[in-house]
C-alpha positions in Angstrom: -172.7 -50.3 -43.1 -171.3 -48.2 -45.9 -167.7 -47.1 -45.8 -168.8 -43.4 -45.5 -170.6 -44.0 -42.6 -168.0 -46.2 -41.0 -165.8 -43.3 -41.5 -167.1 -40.6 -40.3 -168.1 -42.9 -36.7 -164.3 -43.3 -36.8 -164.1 -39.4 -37.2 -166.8 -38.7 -34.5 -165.0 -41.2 -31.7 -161.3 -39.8 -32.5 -162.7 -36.1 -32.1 -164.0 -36.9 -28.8 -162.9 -37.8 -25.2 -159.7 -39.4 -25.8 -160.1 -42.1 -23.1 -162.3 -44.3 -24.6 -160.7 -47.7 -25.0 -163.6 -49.2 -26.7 -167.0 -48.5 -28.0 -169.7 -50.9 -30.3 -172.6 -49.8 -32.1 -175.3 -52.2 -33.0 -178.8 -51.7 -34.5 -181.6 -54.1 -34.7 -178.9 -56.7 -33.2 -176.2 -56.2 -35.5 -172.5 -55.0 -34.5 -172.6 -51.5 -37.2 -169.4 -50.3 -35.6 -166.8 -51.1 -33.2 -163.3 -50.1 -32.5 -160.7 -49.9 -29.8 -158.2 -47.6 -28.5 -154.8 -48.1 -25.8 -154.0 -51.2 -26.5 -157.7 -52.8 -26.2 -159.1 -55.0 -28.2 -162.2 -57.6 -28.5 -160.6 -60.0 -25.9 -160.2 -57.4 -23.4 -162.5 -55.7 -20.6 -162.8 -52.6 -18.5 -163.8 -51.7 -15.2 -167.5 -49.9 -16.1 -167.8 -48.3 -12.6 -171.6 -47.5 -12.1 -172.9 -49.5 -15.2 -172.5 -52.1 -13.1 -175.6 -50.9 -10.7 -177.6 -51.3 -14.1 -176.4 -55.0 -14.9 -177.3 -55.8 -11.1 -180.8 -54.6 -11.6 -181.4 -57.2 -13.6 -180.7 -59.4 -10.2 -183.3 -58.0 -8.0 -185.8 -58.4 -10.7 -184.7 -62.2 -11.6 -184.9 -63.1 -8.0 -188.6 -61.4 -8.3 -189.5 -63.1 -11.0 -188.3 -66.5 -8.9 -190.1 -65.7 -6.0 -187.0 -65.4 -3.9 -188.2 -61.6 -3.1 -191.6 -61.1 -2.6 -191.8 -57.6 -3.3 -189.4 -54.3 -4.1 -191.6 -52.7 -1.1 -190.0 -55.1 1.4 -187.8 -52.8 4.4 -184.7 -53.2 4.4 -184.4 -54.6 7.5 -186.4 -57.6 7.1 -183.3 -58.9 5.5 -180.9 -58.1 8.6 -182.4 -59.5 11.7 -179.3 -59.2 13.9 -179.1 -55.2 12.7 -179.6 -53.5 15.7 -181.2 -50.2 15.9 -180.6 -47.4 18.4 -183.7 -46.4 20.2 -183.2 -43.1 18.3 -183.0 -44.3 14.8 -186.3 -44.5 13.6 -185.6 -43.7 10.0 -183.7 -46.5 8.9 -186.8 -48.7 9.8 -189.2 -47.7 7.0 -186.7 -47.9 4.4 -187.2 -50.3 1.3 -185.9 -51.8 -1.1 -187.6 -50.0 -3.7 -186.1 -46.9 -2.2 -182.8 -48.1 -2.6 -183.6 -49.1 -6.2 -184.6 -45.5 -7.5 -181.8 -43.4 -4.8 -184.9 -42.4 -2.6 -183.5 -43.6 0.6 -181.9 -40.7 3.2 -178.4 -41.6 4.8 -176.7 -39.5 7.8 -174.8 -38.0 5.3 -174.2 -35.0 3.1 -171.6 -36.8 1.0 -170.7 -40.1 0.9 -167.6 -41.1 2.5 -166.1 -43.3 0.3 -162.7 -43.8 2.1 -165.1 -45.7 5.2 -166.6 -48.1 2.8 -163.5 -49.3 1.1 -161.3 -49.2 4.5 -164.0 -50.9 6.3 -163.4 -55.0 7.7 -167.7 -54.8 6.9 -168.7 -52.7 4.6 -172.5 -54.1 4.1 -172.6 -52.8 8.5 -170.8 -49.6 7.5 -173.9 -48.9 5.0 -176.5 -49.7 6.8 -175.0 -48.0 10.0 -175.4 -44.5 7.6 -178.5 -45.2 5.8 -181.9 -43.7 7.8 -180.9 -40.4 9.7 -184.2 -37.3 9.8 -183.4 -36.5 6.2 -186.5 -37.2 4.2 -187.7 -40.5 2.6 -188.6 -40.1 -0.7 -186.3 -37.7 -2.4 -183.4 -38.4 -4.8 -180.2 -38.9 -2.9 -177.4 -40.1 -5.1 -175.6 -43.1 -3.2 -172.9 -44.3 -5.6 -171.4 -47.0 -3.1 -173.6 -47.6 0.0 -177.1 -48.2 -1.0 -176.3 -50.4 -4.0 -173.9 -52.5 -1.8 -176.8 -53.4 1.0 -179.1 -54.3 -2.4 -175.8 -56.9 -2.9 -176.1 -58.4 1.0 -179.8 -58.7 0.3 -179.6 -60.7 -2.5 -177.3 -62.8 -1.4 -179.3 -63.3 2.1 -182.6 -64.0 -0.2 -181.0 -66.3 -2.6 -178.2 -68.0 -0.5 -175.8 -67.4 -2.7 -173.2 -65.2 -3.9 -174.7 -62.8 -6.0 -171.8 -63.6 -8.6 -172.7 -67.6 -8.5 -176.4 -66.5 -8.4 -176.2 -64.0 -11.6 -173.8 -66.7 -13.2 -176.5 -69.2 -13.4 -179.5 -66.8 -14.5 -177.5 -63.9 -16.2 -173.9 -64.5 -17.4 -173.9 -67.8 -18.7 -177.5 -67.9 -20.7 -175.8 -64.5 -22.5 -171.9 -66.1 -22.9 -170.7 -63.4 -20.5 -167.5 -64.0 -18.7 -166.8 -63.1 -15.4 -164.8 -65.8 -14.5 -164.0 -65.0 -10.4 -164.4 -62.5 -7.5 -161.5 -60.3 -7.0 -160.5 -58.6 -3.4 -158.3 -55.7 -3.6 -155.9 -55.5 -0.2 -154.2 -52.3 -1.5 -154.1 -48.8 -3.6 -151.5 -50.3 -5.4 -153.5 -53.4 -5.9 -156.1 -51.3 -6.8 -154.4 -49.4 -9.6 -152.9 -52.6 -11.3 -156.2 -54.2 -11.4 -157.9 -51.2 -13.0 -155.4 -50.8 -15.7 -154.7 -54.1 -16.4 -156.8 -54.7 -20.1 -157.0 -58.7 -18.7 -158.6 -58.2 -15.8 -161.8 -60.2 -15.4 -164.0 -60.2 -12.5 -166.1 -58.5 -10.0 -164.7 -57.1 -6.8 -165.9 -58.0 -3.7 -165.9 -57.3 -0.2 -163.8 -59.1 3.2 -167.2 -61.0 3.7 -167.5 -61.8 0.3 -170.7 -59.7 -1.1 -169.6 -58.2 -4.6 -170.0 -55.0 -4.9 -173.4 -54.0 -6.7 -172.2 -50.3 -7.2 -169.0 -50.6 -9.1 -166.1 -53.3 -9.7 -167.6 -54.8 -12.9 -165.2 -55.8 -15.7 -167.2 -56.4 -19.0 -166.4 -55.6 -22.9 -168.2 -53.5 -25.6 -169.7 -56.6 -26.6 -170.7 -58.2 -23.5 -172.5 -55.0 -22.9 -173.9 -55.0 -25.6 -175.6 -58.1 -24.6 -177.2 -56.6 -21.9 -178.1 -53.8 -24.0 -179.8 -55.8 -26.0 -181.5 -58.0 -23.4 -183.2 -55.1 -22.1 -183.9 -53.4 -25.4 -186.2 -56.8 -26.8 -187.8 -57.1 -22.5 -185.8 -59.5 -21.3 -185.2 -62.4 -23.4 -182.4 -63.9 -25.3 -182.3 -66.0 -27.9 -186.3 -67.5 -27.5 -186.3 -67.5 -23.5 -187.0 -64.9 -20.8 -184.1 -64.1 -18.9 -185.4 -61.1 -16.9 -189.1 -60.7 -16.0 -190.5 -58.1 -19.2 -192.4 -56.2 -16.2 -189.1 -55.9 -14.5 -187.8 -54.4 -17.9 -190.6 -51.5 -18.2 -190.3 -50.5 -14.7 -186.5 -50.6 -14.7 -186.1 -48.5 -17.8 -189.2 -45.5 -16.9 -189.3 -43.1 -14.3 -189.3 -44.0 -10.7 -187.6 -40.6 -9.6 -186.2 -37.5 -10.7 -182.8 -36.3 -10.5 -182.7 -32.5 -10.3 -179.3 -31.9 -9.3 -177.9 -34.2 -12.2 -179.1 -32.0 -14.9 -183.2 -33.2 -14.1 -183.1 -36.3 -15.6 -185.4 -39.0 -14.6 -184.2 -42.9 -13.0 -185.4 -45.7 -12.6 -184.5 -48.9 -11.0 -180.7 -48.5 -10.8 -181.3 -47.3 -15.0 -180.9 -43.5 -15.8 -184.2 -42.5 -18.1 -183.1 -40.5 -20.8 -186.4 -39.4 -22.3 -189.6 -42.0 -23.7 -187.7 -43.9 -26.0 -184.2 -44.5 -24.5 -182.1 -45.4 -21.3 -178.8 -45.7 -20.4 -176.3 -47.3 -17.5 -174.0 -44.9 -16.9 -170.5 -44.8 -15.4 -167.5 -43.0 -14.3 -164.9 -42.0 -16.6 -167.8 -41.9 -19.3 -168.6 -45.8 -19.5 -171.7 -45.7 -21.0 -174.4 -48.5 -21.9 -177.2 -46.4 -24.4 -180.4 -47.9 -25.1 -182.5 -46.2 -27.9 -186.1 -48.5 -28.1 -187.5 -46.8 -31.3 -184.4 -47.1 -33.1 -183.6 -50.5 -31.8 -180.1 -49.3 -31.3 -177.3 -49.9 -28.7 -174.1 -48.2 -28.0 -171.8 -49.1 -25.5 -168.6 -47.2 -24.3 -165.7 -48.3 -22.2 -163.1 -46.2 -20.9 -160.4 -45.6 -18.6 -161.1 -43.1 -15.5 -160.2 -39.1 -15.7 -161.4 -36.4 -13.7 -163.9 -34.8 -16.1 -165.7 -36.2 -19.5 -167.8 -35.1 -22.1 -171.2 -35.3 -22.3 -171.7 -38.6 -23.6 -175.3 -39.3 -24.5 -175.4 -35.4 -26.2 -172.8 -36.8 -28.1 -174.1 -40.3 -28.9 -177.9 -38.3 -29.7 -176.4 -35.7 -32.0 -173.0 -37.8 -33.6 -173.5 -41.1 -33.6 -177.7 -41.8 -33.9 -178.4 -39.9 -36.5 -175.6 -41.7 -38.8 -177.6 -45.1 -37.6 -181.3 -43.8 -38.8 
């Protein structure tokens, strides 16, 4: 890439939000740009928040592709036997896993209490004993923690392993990405030095061992970037196929619609941008962007604040259009 284009990315990233602690450009699998801000650099990672719902996908549709889960239409419930249901809670029964994949399943809530799931000795039970309720099946409902975390127990119950030791074997290592360990946070405090600290590596977990599926993730601009591009040529890496290509297309197209969040559509645990691109997106603007015409990826990493730019406006009209 020309110095005039390198330049003006640099001016485009340093005129926007000014948490970003790292973002990597590529284009038909070639790093274009990348830089890093507070003290980052290429050996560090970040917490990614929700992009880590995206790079689990890939999970459910691996342990598809191996037969370990016969099908995303599967209830819920065939997974937890010793669940017991009140006589009155008929919702929770007819609940999926496909359902829990696109944020179609209904919970006994208007909005999520985070402070149960992360103060609770089981937080898998704590899901489940809020998912169902009379609200509708079938309509977008946002779950950033709950929903995601029973898709974690379910893998792990369908596989028999961890889901970090099962998406070691088929994900991380065939794509050189290291997460070396699970970490469990006992405190705030604990809390706050892990998700500052630039060396952090890992992938939080819960008392009973289950990592969580919705957030916790520590990865760098270039790791991914991997999984960017894994999705972005269906699935395969370096000659083999990693994640089933069908998995892919269904992941990354409309499975349901997000009114409330600006009408945008989702797929399997993917945000749907428009026909040609995708995105995983998370807190504090983390940010994996997918652009299948262009054959470009753009990944963002950054520290949490309160509010943050739009980031895919920003990638669409600042950053593409200097790639094509």
């Amino acid at each position: 890439m020309n110095q005039d284009i390198t330049r003006m990315l640099d001016d485009a990233v340093r005129r926007f939000d000014d948490n970003i602690t790292g973002i990597l450009v590529q284009k038909d699998g070639e790093i274009r740009y990348e830089n890093y801000f507070h003290g980052y650099s290429t050996e560090h990672a970040a917490h990614v928040y929700s992009v880590t719902k995206s790079v689990f996908s890939a999970l459910i549709g691996i342990a598809i592709g191996k037969g370990m889960i016969k099908s995303i239409d599967q209830k819920v419930l065939d997974f937890f036997p010793d669940y017991e249901v009140l006589p009155n809670e008929t919702g929770i029964l007819h609940v999926t896993i496909r359902h829990l994949l696109t944020m179609t399943a209904p919970y006994k809530y208007e909005t999520e209490p985070y402070m149960l799931f992360f103060t609770s000795p089981n937080p898998v039970r704590a899901a489940l004993d809020l998912l169902g309720g009379d609200k509708p099946i079938g309509a977008f409902h946002y779950a950033a923690i709950g929903g995601t975390h029973i898709l974690s127990a379910i893998l792990s119950r369908a596989t028999g392993q961890s889901m970090l030791a099962f998406e070691q074997e088929n994900l991380f290592a065939p794509l050189g990405i290291r997460v070396p360990k699970s970490i469990m946070i006992r405190s705030e405090a604990e809390h706050t030095a892990i998700m500052n600290d630039p060396n952090t590596r890992g992938w939080v977990t819960d008392p009973q061992g289950n990592n969580f599926a919705s957030w916790g993730l520590f990865l760098s601009p270039r790791e991914m970037a991997k999984i960017g591009q894994l999705y972005l040529d269906g699935g395969a890496w370096e000659g083999k196929q990693i994640v089933p290509a069908q998995w892919i297309a269904e992941s990354t197209r409309e499975q349901s619609r997000a009114v409330e969040y600006g009408n945008i559509a989702y797929g399997y645990l993917w945000w749907v941008v428009d026909s040609d691109c995708f995105a995983a997106l998370g807190d504090g603007g983390n940010v994996t962007y997918v652009n299948r015409k262009e054959r470009i990826v753009v990944c963002v990493e950054a520290f949490l604040k309160p509010e943050v730019k739009d980031r895919i406006g920003w990638i669409k009209t600042e950053i593409e259009p200097l790639l094509i």
